[in-house]
Backbone of each chain as nested JSON, in Angstrom:
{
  "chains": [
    {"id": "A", "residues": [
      {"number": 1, "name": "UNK", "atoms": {"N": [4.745, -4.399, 17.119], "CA": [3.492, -4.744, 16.458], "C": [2.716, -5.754, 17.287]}},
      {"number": 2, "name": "UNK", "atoms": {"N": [1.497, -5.802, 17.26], "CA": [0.652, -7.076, 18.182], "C": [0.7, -7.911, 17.156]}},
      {"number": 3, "name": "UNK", "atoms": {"N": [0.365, -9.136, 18.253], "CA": [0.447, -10.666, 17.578], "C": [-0.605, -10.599, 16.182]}},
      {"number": 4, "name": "UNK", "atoms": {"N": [-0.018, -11.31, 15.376], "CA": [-1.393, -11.348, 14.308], "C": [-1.952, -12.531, 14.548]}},
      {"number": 5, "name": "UNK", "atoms": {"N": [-3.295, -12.513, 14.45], "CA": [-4.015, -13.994, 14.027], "C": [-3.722, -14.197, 12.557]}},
      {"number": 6, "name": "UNK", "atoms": {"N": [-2.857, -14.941, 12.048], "CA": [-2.945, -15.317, 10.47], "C": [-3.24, -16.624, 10.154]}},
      {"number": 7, "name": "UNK", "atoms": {"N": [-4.348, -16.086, 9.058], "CA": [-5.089, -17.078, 8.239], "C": [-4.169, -17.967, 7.109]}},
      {"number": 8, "name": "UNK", "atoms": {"N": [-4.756, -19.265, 7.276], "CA": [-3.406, -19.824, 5.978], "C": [-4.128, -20.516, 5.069]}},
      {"number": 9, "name": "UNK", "atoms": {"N": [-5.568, -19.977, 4.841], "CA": [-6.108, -20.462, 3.305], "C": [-6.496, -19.014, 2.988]}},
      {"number": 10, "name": "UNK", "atoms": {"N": [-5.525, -18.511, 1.962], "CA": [-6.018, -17.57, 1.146], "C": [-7.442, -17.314, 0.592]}},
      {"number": 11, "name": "UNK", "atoms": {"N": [-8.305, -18.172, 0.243], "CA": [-9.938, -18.363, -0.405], "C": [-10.814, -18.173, 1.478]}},
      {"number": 12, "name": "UNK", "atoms": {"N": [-10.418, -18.935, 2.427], "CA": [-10.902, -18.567, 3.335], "C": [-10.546, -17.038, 3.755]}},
      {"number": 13, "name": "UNK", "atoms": {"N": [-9.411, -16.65, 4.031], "CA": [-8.924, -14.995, 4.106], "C": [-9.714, -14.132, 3.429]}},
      {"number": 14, "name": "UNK", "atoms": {"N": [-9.963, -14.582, 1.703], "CA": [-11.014, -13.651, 0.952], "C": [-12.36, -14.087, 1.169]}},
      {"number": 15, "name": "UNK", "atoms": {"N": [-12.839, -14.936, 1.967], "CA": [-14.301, -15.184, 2.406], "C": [-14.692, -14.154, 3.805]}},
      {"number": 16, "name": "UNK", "atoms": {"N": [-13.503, -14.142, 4.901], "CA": [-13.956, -13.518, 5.636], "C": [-13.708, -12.078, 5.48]}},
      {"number": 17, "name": "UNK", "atoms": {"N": [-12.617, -11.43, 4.507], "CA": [-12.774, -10.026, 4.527], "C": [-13.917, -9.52, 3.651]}},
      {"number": 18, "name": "UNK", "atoms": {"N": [-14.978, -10.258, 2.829], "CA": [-16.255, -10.151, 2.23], "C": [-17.147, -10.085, 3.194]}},
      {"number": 19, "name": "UNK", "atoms": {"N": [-17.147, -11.323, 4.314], "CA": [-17.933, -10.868, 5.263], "C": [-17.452, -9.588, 6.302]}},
      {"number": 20, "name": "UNK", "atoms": {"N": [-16.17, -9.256, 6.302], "CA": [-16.046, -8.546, 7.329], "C": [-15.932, -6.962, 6.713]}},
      {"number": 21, "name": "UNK", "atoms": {"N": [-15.899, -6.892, 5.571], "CA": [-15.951, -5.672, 4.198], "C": [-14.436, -5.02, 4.954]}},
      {"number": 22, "name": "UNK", "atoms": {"N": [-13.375, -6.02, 4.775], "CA": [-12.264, -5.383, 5.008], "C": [-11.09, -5.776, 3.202]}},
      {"number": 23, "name": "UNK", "atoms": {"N": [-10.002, -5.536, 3.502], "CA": [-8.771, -5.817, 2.495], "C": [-8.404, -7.064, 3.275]}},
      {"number": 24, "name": "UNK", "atoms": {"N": [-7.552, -7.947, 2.169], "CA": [-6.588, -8.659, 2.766], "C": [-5.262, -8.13, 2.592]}},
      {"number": 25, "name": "UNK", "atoms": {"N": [-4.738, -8.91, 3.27], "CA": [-3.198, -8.474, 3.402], "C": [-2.478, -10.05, 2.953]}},
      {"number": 26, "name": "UNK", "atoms": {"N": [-1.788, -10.631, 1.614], "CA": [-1.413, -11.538, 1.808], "C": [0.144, -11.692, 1.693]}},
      {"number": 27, "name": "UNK", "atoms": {"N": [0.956, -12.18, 2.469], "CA": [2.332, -12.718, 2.976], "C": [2.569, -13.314, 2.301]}},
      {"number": 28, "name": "UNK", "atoms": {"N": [3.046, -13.83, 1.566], "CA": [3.442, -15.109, 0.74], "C": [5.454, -15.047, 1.414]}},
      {"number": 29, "name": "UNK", "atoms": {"N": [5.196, -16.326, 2.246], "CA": [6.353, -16.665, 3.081], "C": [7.442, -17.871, 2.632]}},
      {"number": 30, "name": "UNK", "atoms": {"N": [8.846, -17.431, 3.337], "CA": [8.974, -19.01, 3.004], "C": [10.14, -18.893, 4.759]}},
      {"number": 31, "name": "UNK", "atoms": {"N": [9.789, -18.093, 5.194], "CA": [10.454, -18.172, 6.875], "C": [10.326, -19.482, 7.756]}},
      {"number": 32, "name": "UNK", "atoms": {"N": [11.07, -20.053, 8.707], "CA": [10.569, -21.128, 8.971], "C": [9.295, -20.946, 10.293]}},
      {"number": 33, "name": "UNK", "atoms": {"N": [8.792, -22.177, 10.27], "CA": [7.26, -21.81, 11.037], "C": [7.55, -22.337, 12.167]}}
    ]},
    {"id": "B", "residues": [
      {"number": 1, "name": "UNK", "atoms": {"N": [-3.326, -3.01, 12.615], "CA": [-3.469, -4.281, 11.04], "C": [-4.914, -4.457, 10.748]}},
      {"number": 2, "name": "UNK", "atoms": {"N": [-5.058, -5.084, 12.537], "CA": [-6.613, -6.332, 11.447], "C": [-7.604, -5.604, 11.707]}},
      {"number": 3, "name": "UNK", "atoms": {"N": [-7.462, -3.945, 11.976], "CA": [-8.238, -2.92, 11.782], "C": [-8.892, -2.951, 10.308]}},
      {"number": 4, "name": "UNK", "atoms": {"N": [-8.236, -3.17, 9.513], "CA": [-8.315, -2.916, 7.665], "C": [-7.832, -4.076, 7.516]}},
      {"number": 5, "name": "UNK", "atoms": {"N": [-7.769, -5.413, 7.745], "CA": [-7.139, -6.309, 6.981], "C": [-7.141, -7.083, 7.757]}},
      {"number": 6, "name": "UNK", "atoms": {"N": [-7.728, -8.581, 6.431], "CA": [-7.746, -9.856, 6.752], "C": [-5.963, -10.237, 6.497]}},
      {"number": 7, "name": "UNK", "atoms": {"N": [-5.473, -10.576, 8.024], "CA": [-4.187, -11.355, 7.436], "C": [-4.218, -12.727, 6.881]}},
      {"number": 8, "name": "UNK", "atoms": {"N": [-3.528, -13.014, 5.793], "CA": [-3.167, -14.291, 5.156], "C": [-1.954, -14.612, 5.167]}},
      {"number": 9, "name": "UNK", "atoms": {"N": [-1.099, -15.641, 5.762], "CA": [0.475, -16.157, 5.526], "C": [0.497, -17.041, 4.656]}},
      {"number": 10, "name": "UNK", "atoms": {"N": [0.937, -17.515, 3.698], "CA": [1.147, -18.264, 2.37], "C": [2.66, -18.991, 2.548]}},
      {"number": 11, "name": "UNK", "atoms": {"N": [2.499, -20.419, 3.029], "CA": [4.076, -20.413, 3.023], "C": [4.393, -21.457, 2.048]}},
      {"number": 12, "name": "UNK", "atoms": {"N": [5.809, -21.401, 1.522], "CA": [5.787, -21.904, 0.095], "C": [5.438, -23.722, 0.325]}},
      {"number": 13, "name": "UNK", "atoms": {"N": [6.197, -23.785, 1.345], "CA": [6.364, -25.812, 1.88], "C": [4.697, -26.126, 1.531]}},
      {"number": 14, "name": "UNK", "atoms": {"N": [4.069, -25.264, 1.996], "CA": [2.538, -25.901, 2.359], "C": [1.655, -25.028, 0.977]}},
      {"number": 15, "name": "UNK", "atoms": {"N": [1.486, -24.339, 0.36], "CA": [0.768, -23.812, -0.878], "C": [1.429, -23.825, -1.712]}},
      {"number": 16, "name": "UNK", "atoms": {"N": [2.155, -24.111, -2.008], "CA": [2.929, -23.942, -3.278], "C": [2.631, -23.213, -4.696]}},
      {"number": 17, "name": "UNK", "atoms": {"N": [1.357, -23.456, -5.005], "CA": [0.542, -23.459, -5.976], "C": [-0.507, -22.069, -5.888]}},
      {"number": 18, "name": "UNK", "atoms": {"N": [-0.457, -21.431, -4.848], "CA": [-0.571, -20.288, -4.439], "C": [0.101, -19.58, -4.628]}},
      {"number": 19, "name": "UNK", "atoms": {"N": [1.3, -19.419, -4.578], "CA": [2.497, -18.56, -4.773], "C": [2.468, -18.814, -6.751]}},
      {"number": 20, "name": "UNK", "atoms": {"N": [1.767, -19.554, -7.226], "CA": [1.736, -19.523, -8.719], "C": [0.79, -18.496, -9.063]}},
      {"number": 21, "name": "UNK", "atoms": {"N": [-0.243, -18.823, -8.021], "CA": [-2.247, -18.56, -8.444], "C": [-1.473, -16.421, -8.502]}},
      {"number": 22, "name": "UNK", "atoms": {"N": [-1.276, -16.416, -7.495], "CA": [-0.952, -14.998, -7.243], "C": [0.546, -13.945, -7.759]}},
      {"number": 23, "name": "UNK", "atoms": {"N": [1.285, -15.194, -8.373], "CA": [2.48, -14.55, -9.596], "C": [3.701, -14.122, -7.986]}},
      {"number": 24, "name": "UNK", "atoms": {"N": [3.575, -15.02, -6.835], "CA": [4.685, -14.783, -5.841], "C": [5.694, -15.395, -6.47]}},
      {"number": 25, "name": "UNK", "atoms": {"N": [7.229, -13.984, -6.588], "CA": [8.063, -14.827, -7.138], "C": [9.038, -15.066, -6.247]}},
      {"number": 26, "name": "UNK", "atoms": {"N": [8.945, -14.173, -5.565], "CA": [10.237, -14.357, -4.207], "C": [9.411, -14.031, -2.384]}},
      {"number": 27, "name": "UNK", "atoms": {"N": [10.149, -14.34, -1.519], "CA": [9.711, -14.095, -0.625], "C": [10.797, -13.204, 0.45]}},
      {"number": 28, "name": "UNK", "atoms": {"N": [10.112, -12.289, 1.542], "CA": [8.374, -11.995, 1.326], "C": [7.746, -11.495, 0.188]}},
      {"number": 29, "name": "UNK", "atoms": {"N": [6.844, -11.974, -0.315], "CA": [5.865, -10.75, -1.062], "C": [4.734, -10.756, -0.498]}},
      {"number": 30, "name": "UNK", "atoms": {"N": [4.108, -9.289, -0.361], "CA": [3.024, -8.996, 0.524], "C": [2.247, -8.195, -0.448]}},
      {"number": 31, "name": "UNK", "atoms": {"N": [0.735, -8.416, -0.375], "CA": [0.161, -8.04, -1.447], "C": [-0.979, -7.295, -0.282]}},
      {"number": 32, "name": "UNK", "atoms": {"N": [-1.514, -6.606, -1.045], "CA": [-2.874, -5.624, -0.674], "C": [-3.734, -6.076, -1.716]}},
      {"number": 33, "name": "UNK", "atoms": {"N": [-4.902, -6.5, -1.348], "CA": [-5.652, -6.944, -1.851], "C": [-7.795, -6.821, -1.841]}},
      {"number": 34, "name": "UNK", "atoms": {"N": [-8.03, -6.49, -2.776], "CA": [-10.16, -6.016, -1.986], "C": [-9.981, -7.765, -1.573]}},
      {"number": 35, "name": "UNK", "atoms": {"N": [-11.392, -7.736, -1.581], "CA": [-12.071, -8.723, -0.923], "C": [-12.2, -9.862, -1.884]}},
      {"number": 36, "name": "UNK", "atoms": {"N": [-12.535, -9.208, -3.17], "CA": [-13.099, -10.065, -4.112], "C": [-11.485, -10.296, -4.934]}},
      {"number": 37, "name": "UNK", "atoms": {"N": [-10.23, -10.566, -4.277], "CA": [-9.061, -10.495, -5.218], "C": [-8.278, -9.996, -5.602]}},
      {"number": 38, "name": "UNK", "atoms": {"N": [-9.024, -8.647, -6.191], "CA": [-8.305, -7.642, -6.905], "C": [-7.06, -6.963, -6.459]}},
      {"number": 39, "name": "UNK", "atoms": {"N": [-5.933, -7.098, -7.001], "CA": [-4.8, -7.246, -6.409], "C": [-5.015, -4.965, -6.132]}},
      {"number": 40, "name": "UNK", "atoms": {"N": [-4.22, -4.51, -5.328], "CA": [-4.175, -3.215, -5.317], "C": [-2.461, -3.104, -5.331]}},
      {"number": 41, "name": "UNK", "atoms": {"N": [-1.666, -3.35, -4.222], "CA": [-0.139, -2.995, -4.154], "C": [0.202, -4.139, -3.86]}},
      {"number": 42, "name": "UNK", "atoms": {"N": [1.374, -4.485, -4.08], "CA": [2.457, -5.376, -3.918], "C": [3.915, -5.007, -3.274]}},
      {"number": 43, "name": "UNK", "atoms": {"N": [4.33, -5.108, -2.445], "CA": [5.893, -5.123, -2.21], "C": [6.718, -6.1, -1.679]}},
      {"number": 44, "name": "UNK", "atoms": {"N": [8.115, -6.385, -2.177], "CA": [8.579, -7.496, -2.229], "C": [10.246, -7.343, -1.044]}},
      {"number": 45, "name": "UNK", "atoms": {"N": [10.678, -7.896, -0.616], "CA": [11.788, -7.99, 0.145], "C": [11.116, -7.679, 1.818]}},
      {"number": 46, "name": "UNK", "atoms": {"N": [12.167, -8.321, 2.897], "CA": [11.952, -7.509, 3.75], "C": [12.342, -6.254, 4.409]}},
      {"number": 47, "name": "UNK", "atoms": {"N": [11.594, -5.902, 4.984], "CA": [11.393, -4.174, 5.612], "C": [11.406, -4.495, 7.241]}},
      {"number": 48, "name": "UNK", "atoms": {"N": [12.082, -3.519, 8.085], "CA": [11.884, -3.467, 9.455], "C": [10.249, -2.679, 9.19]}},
      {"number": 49, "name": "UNK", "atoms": {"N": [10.008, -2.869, 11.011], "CA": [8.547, -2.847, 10.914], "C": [7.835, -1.236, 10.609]}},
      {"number": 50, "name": "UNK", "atoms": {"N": [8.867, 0.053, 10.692], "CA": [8.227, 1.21, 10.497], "C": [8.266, 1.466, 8.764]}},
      {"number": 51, "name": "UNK", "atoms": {"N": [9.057, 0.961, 8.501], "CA": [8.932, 0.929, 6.49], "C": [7.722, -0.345, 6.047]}},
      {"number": 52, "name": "UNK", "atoms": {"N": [7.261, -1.256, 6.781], "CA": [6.29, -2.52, 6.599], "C": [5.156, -1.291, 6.61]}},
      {"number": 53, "name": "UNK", "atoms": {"N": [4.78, -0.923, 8.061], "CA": [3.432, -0.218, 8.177], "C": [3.548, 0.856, 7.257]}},
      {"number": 54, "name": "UNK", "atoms": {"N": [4.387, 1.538, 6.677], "CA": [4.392, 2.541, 5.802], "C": [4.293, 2.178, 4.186]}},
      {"number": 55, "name": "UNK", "atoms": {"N": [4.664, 1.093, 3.91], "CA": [4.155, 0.27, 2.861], "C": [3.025, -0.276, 2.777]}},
      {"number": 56, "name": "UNK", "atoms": {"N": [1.985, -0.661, 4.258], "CA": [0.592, -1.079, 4.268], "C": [0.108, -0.122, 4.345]}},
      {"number": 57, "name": "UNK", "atoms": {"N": [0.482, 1.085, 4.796], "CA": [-1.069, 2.315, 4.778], "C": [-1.032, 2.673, 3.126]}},
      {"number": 58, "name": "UNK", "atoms": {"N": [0.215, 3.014, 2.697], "CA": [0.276, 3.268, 1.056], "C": [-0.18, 2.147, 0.356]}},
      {"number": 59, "name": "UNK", "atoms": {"N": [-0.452, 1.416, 0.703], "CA": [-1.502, 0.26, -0.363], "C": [-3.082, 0.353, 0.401]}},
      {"number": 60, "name": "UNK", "atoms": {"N": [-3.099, 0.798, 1.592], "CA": [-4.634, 1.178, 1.542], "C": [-5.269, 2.223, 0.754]}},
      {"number": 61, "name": "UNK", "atoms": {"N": [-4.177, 3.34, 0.792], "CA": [-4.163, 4.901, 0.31], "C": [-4.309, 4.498, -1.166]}},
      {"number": 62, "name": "UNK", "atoms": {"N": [-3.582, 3.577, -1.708], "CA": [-3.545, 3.446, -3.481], "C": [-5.065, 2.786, -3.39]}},
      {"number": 63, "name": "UNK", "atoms": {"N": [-5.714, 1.774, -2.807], "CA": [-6.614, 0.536, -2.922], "C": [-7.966, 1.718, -3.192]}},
      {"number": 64, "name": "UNK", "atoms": {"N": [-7.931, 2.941, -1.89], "CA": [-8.899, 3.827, -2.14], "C": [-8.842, 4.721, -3.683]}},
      {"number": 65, "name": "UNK", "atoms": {"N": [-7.64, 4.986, -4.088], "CA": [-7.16, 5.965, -5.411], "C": [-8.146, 4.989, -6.124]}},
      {"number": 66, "name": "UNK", "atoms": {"N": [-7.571, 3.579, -6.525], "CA": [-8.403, 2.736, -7.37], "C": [-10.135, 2.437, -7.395]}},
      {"number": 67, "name": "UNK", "atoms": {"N": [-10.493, 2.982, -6.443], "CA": [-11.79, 3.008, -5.931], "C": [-12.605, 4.152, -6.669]}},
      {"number": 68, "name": "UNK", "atoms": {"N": [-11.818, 4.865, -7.257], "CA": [-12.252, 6.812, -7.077], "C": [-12.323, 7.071, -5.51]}},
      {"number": 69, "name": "UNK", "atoms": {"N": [-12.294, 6.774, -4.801], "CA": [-12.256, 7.231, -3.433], "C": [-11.139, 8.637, -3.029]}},
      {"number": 70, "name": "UNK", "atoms": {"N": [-11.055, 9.068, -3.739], "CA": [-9.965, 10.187, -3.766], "C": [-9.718, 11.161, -2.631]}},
      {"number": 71, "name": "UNK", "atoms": {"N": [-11.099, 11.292, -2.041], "CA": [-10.787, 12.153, -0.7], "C": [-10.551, 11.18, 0.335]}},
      {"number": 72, "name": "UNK", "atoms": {"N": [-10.063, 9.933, 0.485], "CA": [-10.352, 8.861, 1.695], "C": [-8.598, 8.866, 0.908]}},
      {"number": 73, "name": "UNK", "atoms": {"N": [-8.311, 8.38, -0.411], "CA": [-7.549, 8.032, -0.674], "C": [-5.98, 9.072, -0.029]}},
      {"number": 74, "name": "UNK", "atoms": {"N": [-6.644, 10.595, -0.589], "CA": [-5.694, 11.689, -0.053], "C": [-5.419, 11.643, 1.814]}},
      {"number": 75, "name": "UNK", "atoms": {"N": [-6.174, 11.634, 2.037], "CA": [-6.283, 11.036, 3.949], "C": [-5.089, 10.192, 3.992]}},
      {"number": 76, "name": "UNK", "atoms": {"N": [-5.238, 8.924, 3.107], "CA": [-4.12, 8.093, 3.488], "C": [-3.034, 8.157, 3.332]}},
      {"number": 77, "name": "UNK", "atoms": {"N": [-2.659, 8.736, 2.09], "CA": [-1.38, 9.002, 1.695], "C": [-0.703, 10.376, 2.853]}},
      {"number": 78, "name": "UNK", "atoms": {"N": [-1.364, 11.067, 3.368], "CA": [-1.031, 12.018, 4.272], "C": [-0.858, 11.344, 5.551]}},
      {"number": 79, "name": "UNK", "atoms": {"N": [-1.412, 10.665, 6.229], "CA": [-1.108, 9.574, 7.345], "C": [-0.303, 9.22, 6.799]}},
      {"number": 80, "name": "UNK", "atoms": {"N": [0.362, 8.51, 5.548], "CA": [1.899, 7.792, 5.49], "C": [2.836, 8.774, 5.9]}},
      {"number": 81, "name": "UNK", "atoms": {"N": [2.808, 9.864, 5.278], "CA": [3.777, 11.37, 5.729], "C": [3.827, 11.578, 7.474]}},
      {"number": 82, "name": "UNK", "atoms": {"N": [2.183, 11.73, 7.517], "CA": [2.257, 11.723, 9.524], "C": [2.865, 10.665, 10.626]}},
      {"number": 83, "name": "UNK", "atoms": {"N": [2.766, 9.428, 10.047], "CA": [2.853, 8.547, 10.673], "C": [4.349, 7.929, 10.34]}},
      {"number": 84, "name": "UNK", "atoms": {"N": [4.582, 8.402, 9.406], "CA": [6.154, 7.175, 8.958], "C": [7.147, 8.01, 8.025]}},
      {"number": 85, "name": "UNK", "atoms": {"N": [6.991, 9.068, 8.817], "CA": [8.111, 10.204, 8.597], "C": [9.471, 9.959, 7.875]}},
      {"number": 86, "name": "UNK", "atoms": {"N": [10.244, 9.057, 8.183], "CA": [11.672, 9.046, 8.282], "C": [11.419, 7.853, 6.895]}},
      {"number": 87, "name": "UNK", "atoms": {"N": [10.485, 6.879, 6.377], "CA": [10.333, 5.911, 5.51], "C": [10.865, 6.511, 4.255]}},
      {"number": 88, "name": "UNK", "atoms": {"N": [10.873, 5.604, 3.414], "CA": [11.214, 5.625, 1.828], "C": [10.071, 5.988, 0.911]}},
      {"number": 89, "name": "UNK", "atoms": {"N": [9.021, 5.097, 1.218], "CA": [7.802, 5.629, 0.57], "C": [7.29, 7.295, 0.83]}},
      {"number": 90, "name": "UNK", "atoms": {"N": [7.775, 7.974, 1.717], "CA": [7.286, 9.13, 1.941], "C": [7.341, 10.408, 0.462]}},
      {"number": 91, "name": "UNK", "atoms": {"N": [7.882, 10.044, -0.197], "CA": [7.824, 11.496, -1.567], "C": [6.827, 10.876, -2.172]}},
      {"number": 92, "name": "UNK", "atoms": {"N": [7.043, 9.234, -2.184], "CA": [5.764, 8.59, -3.238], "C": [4.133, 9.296, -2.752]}},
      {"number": 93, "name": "UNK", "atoms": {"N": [4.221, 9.507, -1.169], "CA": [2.854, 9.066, -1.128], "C": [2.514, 11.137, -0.745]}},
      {"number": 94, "name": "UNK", "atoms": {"N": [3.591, 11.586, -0.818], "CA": [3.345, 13.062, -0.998], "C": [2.914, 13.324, -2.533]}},
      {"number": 95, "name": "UNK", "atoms": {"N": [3.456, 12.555, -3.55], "CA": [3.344, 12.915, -4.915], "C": [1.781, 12.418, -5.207]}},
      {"number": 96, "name": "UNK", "atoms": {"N": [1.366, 10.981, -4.41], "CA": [-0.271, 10.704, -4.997], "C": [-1.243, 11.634, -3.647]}},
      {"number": 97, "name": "UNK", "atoms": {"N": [-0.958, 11.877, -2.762], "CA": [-1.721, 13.211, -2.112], "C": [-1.635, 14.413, -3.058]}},
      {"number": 98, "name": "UNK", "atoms": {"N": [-1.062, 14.509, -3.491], "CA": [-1.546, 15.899, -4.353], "C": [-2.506, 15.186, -5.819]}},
      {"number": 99, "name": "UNK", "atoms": {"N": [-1.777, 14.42, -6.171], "CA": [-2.715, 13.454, -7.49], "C": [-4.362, 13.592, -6.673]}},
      {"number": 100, "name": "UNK", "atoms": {"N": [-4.548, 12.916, -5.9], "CA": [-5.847, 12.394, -5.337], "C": [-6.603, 13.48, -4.985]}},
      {"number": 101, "name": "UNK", "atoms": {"N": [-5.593, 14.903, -4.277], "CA": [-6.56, 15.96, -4.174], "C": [-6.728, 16.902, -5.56]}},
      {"number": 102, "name": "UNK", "atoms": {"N": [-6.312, 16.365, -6.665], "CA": [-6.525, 17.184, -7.984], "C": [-7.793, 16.419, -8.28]}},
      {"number": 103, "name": "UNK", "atoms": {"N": [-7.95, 15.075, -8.593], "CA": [-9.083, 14.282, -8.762], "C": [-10.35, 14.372, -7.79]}},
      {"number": 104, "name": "UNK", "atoms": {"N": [-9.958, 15.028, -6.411], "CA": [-11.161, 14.762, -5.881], "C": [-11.829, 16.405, -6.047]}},
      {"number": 105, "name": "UNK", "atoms": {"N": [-10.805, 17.475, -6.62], "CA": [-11.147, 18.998, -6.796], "C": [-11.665, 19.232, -8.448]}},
      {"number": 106, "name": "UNK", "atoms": {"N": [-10.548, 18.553, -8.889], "CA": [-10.727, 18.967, -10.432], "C": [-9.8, 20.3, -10.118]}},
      {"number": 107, "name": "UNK", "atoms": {"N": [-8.841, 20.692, -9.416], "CA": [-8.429, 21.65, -9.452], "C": [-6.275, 21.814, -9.115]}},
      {"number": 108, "name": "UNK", "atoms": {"N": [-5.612, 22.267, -10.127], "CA": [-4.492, 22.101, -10.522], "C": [-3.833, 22.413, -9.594]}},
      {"number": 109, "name": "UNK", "atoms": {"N": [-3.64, 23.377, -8.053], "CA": [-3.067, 23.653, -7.479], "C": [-2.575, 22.971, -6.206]}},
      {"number": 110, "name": "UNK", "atoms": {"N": [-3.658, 21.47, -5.681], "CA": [-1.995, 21.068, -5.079], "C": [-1.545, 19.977, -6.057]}},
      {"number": 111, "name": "UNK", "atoms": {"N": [-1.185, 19.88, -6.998], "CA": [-0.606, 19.178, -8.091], "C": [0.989, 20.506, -8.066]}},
      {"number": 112, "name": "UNK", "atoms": {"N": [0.62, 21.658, -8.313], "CA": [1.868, 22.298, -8.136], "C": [2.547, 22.535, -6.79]}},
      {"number": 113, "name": "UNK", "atoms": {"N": [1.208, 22.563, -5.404], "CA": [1.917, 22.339, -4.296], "C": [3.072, 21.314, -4.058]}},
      {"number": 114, "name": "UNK", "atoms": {"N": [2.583, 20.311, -4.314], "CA": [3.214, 19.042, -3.848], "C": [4.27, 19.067, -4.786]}},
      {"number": 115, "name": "UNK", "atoms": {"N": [4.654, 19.695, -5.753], "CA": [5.342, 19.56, -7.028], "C": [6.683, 20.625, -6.57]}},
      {"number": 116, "name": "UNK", "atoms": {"N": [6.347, 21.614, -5.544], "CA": [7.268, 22.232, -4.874], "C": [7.63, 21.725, -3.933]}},
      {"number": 117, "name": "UNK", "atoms": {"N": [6.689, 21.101, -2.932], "CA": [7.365, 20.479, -1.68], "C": [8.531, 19.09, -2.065]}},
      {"number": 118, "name": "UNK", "atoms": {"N": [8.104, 18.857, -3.098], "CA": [8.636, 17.672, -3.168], "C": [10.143, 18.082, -3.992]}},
      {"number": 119, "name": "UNK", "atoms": {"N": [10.096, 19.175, -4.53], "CA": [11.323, 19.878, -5.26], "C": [12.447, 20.157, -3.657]}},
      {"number": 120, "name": "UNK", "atoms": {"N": [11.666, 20.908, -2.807], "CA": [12.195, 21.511, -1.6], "C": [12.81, 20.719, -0.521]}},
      {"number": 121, "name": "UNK", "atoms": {"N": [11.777, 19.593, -0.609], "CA": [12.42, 19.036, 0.809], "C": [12.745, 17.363, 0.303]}},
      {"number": 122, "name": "UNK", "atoms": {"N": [12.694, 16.632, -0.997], "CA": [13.389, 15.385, -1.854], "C": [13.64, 15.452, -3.325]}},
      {"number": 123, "name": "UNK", "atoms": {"N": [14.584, 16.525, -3.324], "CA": [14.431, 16.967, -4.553], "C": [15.436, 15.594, -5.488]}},
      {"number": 124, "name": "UNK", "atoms": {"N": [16.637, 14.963, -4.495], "CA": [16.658, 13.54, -5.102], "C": [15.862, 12.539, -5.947]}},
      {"number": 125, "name": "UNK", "atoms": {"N": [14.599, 12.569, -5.034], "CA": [13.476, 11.502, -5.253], "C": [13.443, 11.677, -6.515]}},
      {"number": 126, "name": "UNK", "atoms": {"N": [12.787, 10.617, -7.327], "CA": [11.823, 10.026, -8.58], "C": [10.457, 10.922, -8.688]}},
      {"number": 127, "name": "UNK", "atoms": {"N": [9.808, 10.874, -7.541], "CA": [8.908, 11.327, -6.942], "C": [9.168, 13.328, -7.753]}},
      {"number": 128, "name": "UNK", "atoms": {"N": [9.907, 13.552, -6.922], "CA": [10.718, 14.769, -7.087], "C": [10.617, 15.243, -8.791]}},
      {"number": 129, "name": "UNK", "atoms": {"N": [11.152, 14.281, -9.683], "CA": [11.439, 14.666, -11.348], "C": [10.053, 14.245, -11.26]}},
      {"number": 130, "name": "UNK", "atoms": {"N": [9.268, 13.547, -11.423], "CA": [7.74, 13.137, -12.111], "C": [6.828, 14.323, -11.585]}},
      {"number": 131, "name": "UNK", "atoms": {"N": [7.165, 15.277, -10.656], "CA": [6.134, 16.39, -10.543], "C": [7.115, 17.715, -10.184]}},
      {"number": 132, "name": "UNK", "atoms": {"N": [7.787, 17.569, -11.819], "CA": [8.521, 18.559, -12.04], "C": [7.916, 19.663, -13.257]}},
      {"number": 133, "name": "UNK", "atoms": {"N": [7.316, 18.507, -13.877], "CA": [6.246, 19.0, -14.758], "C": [5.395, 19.959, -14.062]}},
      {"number": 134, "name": "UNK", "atoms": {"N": [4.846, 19.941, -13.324], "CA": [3.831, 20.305, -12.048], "C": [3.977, 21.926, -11.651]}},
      {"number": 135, "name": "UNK", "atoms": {"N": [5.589, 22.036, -11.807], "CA": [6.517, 23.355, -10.947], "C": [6.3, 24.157, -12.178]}},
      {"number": 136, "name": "UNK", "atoms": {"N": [5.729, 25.336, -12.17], "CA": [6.532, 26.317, -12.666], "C": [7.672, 26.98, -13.386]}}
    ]}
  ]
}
C-alpha cells in the first residue's frame, strides 16, 4: 500500500473531504505511534 | 485510498472522546464515512491488507447503495469480486450486486442470478441462504 498522509482531527478530515467532495475513511487506533 | 478518501487516524492516548463521539469500541475500527458524517460501513478487528482494501471498496459500494446510486453502487460491489477475489467479503458483495442491479432495473432477474451463483460457487455463505429465497 503507499504511504498515507493521515489526518488526526476528525472535524478537520470532514472539512476537507467537503471541500474535496470525497468520503472519509476513519481509523480509530490505539497502535503505538 | 486518497483517490476516494479523506484519511483520519484517531488514536485513543490523544482523542479519547472521539472514540465516544463516533461509538469506537475496540480497536481498529475503521469507519466509511460522507463528508457531512454520515456514518456508511464500519469494520472492526484487524485484516491483512487484501481483506482491508476489500472491506474499503465494499463500504464505498454500500455508501453509493445508500445514495440510490445503484448503478455506481453495482460497479463497486463487482470490483470487490474483480479485485479481491480470494477475500471474505466476496458472497456479501456478490449478493448486494445483484440487490443494486434489481433497484437500478426494477427488474427480478439478477436477484435470481446472483441467487444461483451464490448457491454454486458459496453455497456455505450467509450470503448463500439470504438469496435462497431468490432461487427457484
Amino acid at each position: 500500500m503507499a504511504e498515507v498522509q493521515w489526518i488526526r482531527d476528525p472535524d478537520q478530515g470532514l472539512q476537507q473531504a467537503q471541500s474535496q467532495h470525497k468520503m472519509v475513511l476513519l481509523d480509530f487506533s490505539a497502535a503505538p505511534m | 485510498m486518497s483517490q476516494h478518501f479523506v484519511p483520519v487516524k484517531i488514536h485513543i492516548k490523544e482523542r479519547p472522546l472521539d472514540f465516544k463521539r463516533f461509538k469506537a469500541e475496540w480497536t481498529p475500527t475503521l469507519i466509511v464515512a460522507e463528508a457531512d458524517g454520515t456514518e456508511r460501513y464500519r469494520f472492526e478487528g484487524f485484516l491483512p491488507a487484501d481483506d482491508f482494501l476489500a472491506h474499503l471498496q465494499l463500504g464505498l459500494a454500500k455508501a453509493a447503495f445508500s445514495r440510490s446510486e445503484f448503478e455506481e453502487a453495482k460497479r463497486g460491489f463487482e470490483a470487490v469480486t474483480k479485485d479481491h477475489p480470494g477475500t471474505a467479503v466476496v458472497p456479501e458483495a456478490v449478493y448486494w450486486s445483484g440487490v443494486s442491479a434489481y433497484k437500478a432495473s426494477g427488474k427480478a432477474d439478477p436477484l435470481k442470478q446472483v441467487g444461483a451463483q451464490l448457491k454454486s460457487q458459496y453455497p456455505e455463505s450467509e450470503w448463500a441462504k439470504k438469496a435462497s429465497v431468490w432461487v427457484g
